[in-house]
N, C-alpha and C positions, 0 to 999 in steps of 0.2 A: 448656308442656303436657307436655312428655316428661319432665320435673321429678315432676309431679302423677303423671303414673301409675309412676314407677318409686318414688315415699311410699305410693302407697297397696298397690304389690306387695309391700311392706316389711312394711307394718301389716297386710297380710293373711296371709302368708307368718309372722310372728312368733306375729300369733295363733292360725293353726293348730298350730304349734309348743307354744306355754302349752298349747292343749287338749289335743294330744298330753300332754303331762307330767301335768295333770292327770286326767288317763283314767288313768294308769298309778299313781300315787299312789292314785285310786279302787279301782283294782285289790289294790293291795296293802294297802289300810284298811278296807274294807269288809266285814262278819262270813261272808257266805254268797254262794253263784252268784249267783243272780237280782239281786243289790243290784251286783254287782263286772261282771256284763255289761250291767246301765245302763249303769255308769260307763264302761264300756267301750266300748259300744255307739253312745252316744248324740254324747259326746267324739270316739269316732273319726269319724263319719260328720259333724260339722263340721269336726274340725281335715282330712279328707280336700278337703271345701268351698272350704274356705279358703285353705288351700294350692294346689289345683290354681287355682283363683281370680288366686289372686299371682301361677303360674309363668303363665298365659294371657294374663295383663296384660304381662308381660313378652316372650313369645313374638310378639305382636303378631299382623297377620291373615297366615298362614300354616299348612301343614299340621300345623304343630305344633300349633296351637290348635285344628286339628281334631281330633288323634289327642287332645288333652288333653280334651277335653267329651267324645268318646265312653269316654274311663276314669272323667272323673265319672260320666256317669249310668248306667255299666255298677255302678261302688262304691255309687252313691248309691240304687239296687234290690237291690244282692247285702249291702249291711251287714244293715238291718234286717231285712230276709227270714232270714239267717242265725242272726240274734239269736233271732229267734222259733223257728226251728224246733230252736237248742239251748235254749232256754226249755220248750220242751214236751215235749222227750224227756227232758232233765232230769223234769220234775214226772210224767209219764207210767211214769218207771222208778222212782218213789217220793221222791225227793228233795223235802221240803218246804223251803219260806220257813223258817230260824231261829226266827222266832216267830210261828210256827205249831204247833199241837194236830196230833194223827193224823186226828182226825174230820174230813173235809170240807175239810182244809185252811184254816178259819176262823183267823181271828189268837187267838190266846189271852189269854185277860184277866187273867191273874194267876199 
């Protein structure tokens, strides 16, 4: 049994790892804000998942798995809340989507 959970703290721990890497790759290929704090956004707040995920499996029942759940679900309310509110002071201080028109913000067709 102590087999099983120290593969699956592995394969949890690695793939927050990949989505870490991919988040930052996203970052750096992505044409404007709004598309690169998805990538950002969305990649951090699972590879953060995932990760604490693995280190708790590992931790076993102890206060360490306690201080480790209340830093997820302090990350897992403070990512996307964060996201949003530099998403809207961006668009708020004029910055539009790449392809997007001035007018209204619509995508533009041609």
């Amino acid at each position: 049994m102590e087999s099983l959970l120290i593969w699956t703290s592995d394969v949890l721990l690695v793939l927050g790892g990949f989505l870490l890497l991919t988040g930052g790759i996203g970052i750096l290929r992505f044409p404007d804000l709004y598309t690169r704090m998805h990538a950002a956004g969305v990649t951090d707040t699972l590879a953060v998942l995932c990760t604490l995920a693995g280190l708790m499996l590992l931790a076993g029942w102890s206060l360490v798995l306690a201080k480790l759940l209340f830093v997820m679900i302090f990350l897992m309310f403070t990512g996307p809340v964060s996201s949003h509110a530099l998403a809207k002071a961006a668009y708020n201080s004029g910055l539009l989507p790449k392809d997007c028109d001035a007018v209204g913000g619509e995508p533009s067709t041609g």
